[in-house]
PyMOL Python script that loads the backbone (N, CA, C, O; Angstrom):
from pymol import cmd

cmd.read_pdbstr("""\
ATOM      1  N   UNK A   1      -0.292  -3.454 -15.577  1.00  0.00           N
ATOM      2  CA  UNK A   1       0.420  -2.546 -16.451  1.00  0.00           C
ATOM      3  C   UNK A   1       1.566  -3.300 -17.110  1.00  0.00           C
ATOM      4  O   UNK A   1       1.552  -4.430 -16.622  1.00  0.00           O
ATOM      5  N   UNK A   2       2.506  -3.196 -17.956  1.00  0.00           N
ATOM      6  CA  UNK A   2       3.051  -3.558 -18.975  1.00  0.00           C
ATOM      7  C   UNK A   2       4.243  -2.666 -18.976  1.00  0.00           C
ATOM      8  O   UNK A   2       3.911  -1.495 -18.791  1.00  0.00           O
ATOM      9  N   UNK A   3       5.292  -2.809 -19.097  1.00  0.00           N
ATOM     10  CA  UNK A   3       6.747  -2.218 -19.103  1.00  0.00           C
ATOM     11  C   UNK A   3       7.616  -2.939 -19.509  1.00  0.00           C
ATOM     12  O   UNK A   3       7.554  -4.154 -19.320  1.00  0.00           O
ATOM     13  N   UNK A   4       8.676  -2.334 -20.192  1.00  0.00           N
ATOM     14  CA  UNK A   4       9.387  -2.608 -21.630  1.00  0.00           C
ATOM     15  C   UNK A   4      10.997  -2.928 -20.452  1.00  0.00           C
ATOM     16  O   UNK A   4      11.702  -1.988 -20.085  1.00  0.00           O
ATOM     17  N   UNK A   5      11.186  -3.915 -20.184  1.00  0.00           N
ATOM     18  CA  UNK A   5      12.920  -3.549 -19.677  1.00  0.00           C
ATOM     19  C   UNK A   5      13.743  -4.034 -21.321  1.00  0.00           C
ATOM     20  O   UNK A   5      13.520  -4.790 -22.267  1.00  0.00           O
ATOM     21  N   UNK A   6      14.859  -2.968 -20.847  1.00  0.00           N
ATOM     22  CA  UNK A   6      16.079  -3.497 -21.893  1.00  0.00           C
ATOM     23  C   UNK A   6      17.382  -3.614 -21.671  1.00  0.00           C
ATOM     24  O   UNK A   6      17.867  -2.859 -20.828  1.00  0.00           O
ATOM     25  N   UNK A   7      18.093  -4.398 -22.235  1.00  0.00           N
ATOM     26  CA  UNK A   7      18.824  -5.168 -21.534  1.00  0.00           C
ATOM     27  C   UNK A   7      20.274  -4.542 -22.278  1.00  0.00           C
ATOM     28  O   UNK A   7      20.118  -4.443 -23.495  1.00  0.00           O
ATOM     29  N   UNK A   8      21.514  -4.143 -21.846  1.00  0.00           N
ATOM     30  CA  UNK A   8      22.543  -3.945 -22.153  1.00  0.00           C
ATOM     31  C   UNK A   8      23.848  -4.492 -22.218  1.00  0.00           C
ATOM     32  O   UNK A   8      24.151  -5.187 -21.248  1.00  0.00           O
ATOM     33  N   UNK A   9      24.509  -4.392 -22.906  1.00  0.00           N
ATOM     34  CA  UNK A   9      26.258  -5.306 -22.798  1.00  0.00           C
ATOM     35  C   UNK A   9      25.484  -6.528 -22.506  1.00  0.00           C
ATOM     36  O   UNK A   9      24.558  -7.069 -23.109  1.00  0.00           O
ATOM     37  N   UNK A  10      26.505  -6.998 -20.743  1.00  0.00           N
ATOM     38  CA  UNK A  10      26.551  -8.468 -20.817  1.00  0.00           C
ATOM     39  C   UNK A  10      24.931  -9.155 -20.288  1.00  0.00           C
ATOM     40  O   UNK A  10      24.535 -10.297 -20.522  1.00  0.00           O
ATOM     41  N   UNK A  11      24.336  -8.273 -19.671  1.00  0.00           N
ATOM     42  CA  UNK A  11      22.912  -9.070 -19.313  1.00  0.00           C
ATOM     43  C   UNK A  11      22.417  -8.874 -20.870  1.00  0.00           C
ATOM     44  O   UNK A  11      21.418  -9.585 -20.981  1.00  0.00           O
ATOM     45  N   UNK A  12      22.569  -8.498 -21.584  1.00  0.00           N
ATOM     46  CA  UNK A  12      21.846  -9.059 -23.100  1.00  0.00           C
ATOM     47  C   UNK A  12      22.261 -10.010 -23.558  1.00  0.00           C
ATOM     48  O   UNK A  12      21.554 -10.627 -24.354  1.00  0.00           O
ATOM     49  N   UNK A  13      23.699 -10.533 -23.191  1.00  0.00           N
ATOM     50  CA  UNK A  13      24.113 -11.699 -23.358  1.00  0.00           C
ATOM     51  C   UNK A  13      23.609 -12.940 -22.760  1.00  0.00           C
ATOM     52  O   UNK A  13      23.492 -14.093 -23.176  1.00  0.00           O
ATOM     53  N   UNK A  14      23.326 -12.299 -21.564  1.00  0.00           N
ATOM     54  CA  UNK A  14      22.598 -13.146 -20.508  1.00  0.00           C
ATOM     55  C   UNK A  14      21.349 -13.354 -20.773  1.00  0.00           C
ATOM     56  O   UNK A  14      21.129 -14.565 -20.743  1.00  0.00           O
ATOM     57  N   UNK A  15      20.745 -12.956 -20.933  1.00  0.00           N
ATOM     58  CA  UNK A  15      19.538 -13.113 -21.384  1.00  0.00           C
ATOM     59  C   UNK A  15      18.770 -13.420 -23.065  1.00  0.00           C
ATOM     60  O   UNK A  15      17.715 -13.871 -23.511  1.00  0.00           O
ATOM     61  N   UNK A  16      20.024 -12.867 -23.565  1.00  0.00           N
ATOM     62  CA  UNK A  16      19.748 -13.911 -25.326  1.00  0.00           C
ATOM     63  C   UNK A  16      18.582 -12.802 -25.791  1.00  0.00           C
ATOM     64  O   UNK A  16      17.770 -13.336 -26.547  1.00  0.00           O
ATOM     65  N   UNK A  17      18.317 -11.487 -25.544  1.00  0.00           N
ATOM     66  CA  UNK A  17      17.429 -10.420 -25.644  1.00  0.00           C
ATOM     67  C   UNK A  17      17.600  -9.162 -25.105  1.00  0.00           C
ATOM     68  O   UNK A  17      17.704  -8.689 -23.973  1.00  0.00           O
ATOM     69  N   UNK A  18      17.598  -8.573 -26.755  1.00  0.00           N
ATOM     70  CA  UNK A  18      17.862  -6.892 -26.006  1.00  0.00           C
ATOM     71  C   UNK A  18      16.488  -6.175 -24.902  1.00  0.00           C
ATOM     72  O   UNK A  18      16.580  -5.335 -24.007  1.00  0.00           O
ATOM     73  N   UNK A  19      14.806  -7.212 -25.638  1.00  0.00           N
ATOM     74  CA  UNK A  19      14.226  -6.628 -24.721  1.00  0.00           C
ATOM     75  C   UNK A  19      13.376  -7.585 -24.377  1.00  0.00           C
ATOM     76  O   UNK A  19      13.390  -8.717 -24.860  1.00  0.00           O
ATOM     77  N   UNK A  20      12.131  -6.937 -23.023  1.00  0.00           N
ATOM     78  CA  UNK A  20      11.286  -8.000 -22.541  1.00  0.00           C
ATOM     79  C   UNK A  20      10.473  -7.240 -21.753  1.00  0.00           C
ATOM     80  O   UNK A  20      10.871  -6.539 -20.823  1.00  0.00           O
ATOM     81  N   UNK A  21       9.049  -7.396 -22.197  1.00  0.00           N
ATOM     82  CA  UNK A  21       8.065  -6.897 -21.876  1.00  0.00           C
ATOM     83  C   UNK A  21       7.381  -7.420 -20.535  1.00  0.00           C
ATOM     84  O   UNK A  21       6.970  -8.573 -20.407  1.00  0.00           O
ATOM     85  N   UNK A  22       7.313  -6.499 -19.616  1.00  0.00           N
ATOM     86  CA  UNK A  22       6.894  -7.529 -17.883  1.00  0.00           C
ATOM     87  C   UNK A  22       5.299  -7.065 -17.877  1.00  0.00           C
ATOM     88  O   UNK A  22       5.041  -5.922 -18.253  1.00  0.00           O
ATOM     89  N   UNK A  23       4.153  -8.010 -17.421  1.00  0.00           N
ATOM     90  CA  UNK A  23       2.936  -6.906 -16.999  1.00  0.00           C
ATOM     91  C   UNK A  23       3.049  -7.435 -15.747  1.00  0.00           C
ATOM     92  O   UNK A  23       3.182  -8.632 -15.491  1.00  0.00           O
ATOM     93  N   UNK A  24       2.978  -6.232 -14.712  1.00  0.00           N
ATOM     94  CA  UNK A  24       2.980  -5.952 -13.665  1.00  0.00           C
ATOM     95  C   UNK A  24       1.257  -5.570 -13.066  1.00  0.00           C
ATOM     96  O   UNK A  24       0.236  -5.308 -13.703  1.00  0.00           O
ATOM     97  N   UNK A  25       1.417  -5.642 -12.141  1.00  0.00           N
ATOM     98  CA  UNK A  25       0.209  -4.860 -11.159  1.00  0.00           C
ATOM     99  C   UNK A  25       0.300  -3.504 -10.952  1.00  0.00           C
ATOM    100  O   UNK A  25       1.261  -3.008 -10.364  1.00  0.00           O
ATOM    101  N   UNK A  26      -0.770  -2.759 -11.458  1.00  0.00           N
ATOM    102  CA  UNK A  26      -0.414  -1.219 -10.486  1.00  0.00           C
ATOM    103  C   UNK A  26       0.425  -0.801  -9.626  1.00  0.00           C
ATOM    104  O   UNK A  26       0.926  -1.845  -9.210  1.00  0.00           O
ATOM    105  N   UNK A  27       1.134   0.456  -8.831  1.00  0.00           N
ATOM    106  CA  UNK A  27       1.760   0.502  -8.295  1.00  0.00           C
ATOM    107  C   UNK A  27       2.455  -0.382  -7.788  1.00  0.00           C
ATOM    108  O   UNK A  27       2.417  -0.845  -6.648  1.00  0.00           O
ATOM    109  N   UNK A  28       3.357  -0.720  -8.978  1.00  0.00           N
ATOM    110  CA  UNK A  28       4.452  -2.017  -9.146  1.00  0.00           C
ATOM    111  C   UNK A  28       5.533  -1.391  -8.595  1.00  0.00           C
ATOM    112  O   UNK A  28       5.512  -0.163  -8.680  1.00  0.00           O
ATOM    113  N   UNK A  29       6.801  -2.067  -7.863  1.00  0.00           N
ATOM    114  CA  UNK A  29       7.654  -1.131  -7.877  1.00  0.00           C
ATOM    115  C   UNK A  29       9.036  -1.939  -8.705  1.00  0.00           C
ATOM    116  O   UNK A  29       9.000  -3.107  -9.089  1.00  0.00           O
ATOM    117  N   UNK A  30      10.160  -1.049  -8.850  1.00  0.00           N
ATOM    118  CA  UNK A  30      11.221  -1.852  -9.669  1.00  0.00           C
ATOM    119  C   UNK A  30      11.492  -3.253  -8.760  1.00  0.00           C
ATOM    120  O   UNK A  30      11.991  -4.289  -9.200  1.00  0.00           O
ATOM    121  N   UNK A  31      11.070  -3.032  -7.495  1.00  0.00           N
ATOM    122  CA  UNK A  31      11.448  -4.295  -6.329  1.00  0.00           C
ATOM    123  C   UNK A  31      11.053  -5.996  -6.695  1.00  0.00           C
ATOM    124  O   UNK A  31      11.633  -7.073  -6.564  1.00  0.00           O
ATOM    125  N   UNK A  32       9.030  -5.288  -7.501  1.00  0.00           N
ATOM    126  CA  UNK A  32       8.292  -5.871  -7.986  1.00  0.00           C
ATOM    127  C   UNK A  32       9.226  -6.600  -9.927  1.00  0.00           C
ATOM    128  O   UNK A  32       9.365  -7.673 -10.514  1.00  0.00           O
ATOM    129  N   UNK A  33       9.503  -5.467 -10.088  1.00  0.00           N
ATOM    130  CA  UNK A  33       9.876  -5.884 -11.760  1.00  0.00           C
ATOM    131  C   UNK A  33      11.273  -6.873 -11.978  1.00  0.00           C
ATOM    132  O   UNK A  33      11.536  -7.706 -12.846  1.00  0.00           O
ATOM    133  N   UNK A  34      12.020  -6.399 -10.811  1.00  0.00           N
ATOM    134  CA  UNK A  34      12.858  -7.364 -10.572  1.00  0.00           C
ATOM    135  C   UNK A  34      12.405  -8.885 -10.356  1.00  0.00           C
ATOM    136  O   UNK A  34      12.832  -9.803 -11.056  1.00  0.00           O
ATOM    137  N   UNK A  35      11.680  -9.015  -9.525  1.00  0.00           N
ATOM    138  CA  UNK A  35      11.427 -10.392  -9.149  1.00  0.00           C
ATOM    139  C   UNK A  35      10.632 -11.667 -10.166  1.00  0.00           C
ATOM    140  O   UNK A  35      10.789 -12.885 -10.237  1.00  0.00           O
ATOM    141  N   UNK A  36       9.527 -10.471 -11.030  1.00  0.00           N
ATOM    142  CA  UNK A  36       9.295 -11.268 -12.586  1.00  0.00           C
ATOM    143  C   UNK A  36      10.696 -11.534 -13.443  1.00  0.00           C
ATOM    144  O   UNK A  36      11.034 -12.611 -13.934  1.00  0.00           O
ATOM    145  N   UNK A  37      11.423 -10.281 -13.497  1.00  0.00           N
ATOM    146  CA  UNK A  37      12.736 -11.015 -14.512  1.00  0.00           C
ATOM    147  C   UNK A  37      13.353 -12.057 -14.330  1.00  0.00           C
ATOM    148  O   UNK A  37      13.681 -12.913 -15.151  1.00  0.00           O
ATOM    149  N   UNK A  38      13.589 -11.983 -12.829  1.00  0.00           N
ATOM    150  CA  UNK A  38      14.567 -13.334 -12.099  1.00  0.00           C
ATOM    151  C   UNK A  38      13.444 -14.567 -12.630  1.00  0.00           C
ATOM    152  O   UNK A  38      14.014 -15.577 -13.042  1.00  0.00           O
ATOM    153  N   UNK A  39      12.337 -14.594 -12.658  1.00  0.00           N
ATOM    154  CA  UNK A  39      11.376 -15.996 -12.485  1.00  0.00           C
ATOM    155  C   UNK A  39      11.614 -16.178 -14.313  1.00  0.00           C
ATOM    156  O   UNK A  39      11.860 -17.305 -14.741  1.00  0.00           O
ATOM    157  N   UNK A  40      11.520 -15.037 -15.249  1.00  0.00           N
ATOM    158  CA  UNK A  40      11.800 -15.413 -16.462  1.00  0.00           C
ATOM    159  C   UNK A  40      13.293 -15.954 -17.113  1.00  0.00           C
ATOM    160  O   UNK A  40      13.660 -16.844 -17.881  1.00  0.00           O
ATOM    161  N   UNK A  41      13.913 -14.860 -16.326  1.00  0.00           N
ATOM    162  CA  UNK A  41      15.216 -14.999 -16.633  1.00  0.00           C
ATOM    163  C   UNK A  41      16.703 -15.882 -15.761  1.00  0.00           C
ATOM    164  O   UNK A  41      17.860 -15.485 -15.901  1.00  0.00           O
ATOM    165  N   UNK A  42      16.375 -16.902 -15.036  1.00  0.00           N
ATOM    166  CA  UNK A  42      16.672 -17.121 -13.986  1.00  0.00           C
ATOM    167  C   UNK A  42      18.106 -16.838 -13.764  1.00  0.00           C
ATOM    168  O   UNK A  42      18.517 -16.770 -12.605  1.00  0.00           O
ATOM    169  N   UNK A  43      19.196 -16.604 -15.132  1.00  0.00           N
ATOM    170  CA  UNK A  43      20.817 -16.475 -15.180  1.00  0.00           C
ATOM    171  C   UNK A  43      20.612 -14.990 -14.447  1.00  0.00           C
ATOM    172  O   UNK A  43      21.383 -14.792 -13.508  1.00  0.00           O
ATOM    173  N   UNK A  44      19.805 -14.075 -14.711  1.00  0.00           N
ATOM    174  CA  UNK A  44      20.455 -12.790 -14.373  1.00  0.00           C
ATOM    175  C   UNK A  44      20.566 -12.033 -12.805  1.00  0.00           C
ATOM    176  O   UNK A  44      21.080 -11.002 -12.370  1.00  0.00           O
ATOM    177  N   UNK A  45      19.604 -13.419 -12.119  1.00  0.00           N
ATOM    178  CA  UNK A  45      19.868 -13.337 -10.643  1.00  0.00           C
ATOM    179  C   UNK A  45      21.410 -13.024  -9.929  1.00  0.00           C
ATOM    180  O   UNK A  45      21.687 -12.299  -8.973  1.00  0.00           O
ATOM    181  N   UNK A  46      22.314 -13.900 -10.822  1.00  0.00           N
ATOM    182  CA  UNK A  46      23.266 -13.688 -10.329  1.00  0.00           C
ATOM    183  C   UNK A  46      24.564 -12.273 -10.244  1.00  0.00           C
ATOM    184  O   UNK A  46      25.638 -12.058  -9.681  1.00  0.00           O
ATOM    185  N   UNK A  47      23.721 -11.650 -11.096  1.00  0.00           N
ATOM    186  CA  UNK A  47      23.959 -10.157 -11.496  1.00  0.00           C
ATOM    187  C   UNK A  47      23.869  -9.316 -10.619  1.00  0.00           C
ATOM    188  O   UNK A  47      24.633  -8.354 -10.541  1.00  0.00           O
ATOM    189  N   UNK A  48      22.509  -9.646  -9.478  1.00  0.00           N
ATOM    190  CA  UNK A  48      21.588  -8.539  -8.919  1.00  0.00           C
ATOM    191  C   UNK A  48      22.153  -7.586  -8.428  1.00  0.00           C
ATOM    192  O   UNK A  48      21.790  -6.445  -8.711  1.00  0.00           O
ATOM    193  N   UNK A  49      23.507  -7.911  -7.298  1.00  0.00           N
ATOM    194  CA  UNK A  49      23.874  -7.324  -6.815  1.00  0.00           C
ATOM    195  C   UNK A  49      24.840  -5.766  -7.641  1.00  0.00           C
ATOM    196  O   UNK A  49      25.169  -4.700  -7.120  1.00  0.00           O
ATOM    197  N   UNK A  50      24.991  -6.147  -8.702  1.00  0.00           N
ATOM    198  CA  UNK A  50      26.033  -5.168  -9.464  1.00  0.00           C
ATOM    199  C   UNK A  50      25.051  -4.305 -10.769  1.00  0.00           C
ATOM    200  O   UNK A  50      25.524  -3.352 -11.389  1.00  0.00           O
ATOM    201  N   UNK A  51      23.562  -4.877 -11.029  1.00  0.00           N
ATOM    202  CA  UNK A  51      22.436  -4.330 -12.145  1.00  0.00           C
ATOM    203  C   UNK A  51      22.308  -2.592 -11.818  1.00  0.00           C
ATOM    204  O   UNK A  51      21.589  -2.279 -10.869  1.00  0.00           O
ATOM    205  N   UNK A  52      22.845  -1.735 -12.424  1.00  0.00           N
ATOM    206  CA  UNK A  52      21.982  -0.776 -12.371  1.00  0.00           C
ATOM    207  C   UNK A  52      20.511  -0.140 -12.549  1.00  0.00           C
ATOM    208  O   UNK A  52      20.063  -1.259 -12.796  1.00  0.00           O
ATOM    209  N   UNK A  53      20.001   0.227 -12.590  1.00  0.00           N
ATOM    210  CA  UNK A  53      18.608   0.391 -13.122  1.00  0.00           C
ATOM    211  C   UNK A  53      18.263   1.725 -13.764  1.00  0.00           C
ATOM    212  O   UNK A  53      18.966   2.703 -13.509  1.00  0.00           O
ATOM    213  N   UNK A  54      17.337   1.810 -14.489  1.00  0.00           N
ATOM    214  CA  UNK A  54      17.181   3.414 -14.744  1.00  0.00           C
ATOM    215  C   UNK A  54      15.910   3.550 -15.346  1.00  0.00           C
ATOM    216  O   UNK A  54      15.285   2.812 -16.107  1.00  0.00           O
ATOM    217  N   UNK A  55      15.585   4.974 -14.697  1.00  0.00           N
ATOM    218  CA  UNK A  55      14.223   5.067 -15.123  1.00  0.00           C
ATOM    219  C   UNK A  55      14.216   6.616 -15.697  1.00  0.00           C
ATOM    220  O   UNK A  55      14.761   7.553 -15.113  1.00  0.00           O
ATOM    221  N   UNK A  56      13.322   6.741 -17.254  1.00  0.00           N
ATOM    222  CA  UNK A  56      13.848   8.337 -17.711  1.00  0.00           C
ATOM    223  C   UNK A  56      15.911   8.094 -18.220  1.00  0.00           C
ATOM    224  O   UNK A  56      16.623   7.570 -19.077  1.00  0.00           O
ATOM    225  N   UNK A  57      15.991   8.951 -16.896  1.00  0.00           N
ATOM    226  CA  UNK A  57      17.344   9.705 -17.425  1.00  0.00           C
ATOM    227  C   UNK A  57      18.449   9.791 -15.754  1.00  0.00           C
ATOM    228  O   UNK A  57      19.540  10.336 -15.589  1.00  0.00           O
ATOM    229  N   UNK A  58      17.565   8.997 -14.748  1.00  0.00           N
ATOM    230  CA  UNK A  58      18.360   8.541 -13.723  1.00  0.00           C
ATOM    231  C   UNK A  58      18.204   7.028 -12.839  1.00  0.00           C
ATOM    232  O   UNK A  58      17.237   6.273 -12.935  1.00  0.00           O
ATOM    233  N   UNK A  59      19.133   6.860 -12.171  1.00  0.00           N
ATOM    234  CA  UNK A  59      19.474   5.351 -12.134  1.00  0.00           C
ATOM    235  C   UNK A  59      18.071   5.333 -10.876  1.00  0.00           C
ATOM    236  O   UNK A  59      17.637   6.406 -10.459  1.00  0.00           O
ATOM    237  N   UNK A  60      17.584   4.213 -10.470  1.00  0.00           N
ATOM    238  CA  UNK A  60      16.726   4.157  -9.533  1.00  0.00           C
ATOM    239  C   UNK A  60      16.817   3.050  -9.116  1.00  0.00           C
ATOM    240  O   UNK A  60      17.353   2.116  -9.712  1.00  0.00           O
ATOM    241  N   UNK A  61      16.045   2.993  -7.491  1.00  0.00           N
ATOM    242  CA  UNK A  61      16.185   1.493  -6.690  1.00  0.00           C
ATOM    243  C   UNK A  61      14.963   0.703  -6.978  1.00  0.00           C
ATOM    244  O   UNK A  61      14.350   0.753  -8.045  1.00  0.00           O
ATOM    245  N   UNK A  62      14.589  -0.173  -5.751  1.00  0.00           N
ATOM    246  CA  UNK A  62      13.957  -1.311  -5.681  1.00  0.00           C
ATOM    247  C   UNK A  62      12.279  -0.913  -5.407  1.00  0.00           C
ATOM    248  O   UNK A  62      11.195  -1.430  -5.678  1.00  0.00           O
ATOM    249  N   UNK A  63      12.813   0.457  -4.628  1.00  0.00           N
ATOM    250  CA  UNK A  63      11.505   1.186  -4.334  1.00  0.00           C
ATOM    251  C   UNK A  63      10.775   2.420  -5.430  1.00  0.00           C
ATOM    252  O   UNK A  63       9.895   3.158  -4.988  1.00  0.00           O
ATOM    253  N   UNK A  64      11.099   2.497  -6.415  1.00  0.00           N
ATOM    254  CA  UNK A  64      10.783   3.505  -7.621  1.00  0.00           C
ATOM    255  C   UNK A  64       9.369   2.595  -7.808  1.00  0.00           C
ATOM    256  O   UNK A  64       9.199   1.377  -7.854  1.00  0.00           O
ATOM    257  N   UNK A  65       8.664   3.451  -7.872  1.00  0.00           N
ATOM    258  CA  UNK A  65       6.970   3.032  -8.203  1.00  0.00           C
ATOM    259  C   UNK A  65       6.817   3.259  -9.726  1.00  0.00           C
ATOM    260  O   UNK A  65       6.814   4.362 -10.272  1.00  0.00           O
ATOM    261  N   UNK A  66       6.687   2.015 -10.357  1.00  0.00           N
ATOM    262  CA  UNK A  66       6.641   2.069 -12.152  1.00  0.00           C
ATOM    263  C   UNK A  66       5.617   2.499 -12.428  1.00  0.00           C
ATOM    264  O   UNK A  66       4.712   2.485 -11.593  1.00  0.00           O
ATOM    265  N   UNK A  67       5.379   3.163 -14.041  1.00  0.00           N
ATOM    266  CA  UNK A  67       4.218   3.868 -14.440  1.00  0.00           C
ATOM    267  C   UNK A  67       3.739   3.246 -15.470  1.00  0.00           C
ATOM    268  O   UNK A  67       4.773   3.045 -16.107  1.00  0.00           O
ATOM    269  N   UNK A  68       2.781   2.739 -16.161  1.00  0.00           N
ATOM    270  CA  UNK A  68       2.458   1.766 -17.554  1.00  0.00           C
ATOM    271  C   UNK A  68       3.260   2.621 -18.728  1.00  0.00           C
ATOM    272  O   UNK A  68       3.552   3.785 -19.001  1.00  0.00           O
ATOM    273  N   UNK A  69       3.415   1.335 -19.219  1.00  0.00           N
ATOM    274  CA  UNK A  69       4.612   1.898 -20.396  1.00  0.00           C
ATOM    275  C   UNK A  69       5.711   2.068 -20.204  1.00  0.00           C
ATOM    276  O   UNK A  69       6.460   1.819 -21.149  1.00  0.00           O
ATOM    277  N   UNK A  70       6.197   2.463 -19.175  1.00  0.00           N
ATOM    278  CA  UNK A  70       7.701   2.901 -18.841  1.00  0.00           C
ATOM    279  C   UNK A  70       8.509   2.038 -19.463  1.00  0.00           C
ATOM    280  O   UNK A  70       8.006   1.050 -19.998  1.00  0.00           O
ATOM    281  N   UNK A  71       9.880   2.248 -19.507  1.00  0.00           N
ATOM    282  CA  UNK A  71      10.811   1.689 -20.060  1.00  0.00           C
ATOM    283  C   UNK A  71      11.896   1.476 -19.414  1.00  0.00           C
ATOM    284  O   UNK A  71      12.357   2.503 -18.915  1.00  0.00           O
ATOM    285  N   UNK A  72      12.582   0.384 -19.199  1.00  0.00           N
ATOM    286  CA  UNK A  72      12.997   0.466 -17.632  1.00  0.00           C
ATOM    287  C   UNK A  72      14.495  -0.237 -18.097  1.00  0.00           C
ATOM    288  O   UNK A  72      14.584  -1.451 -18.281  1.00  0.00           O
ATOM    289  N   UNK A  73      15.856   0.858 -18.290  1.00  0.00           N
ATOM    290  CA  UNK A  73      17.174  -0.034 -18.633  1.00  0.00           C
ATOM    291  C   UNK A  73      17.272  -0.821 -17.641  1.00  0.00           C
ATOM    292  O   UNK A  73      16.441  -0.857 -16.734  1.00  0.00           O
ATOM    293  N   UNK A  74      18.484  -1.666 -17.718  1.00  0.00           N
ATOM    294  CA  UNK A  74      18.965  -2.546 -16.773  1.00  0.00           C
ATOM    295  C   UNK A  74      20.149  -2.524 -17.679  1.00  0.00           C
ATOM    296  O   UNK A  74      20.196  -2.595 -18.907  1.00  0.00           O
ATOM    297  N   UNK A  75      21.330  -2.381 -16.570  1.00  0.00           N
ATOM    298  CA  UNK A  75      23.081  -2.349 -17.430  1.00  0.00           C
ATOM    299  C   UNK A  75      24.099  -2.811 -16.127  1.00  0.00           C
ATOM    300  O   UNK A  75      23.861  -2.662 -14.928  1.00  0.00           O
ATOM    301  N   UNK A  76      25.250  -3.391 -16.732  1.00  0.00           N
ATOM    302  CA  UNK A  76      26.108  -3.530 -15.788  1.00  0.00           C
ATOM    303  C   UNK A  76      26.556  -1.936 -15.142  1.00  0.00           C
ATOM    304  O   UNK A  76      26.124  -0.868 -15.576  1.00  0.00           O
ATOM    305  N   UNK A  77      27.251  -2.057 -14.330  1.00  0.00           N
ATOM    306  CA  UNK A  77      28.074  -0.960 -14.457  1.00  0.00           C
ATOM    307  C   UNK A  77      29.641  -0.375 -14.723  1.00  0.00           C
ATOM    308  O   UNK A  77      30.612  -1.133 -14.718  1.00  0.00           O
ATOM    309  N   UNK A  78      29.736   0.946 -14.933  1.00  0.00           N
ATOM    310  CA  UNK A  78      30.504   1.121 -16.253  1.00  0.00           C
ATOM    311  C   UNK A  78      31.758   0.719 -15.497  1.00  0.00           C
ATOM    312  O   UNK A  78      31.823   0.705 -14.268  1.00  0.00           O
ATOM    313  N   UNK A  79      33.038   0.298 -16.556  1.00  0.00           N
ATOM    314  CA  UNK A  79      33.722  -0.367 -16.112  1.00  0.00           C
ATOM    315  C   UNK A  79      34.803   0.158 -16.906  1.00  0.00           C
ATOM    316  O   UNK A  79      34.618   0.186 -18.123  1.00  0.00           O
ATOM    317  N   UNK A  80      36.077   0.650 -16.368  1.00  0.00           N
ATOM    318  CA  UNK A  80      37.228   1.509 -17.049  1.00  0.00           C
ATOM    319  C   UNK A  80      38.219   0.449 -16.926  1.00  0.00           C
ATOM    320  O   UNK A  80      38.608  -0.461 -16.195  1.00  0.00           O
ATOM    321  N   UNK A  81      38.466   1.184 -18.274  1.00  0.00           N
ATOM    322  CA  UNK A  81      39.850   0.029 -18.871  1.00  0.00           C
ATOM    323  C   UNK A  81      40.656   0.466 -18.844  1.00  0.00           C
ATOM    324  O   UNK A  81      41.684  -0.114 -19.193  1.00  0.00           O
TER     325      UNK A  81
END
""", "prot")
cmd.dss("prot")
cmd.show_as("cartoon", "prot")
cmd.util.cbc("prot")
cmd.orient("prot")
C-alpha cells in the first residue's frame, strides 16, 4: 500500500520536502512507516522522540494500523511563545 506523509515547520526543513510517498505492506503500522522515513530520511531520526503524528483529525502512535492512501502528518509540537 502507498501513503502520502507530510511534513510540517521544521521537519520540512529537515527533510527539504513538504511531502513523501512510503509503499508499505498491508497492515502496516505507523511503527512500520516510521522506520521507512528514518531509512529515507536519515536527519529526522533525531526528531523521533518529540514527532507528533496524525491520522484523519487525531494524533496517533506507533501502533495505528495504516489504510492505502492515507495521509499521514508528521509535525513538531506546538510550541508557545
Amino acid at each position: 500500500m502507498n501513503v502520502r506523509v507530510q511534513f510540517y515547520a521544521q521537519l520540512r526543513d529537515l527533510t527539504g520536502a513538504s511531502e513523501l510517498d512510503v509503499d508499505l505492506p498491508d497492515k502496516a503500522t505507523v511503527g512500520d512507516l516510521q522506520t521507512k522515513i528514518y531509512e529515507k530520511v536519515p536527519t529526522l531520526r533525531s526528531q523521533d522522540k518529540s514527532i507528533l503524528i496524525g491520522a484523519g483529525v487525531e494524533f496517533v502512535d506507533g501502533n495505528y494500523e495504516l489504510t492505502p492512501g492515507e495521509e499521514i502528518p508528521l509535525m513538531p509540537p506546538v510550541q508557545r511563545g
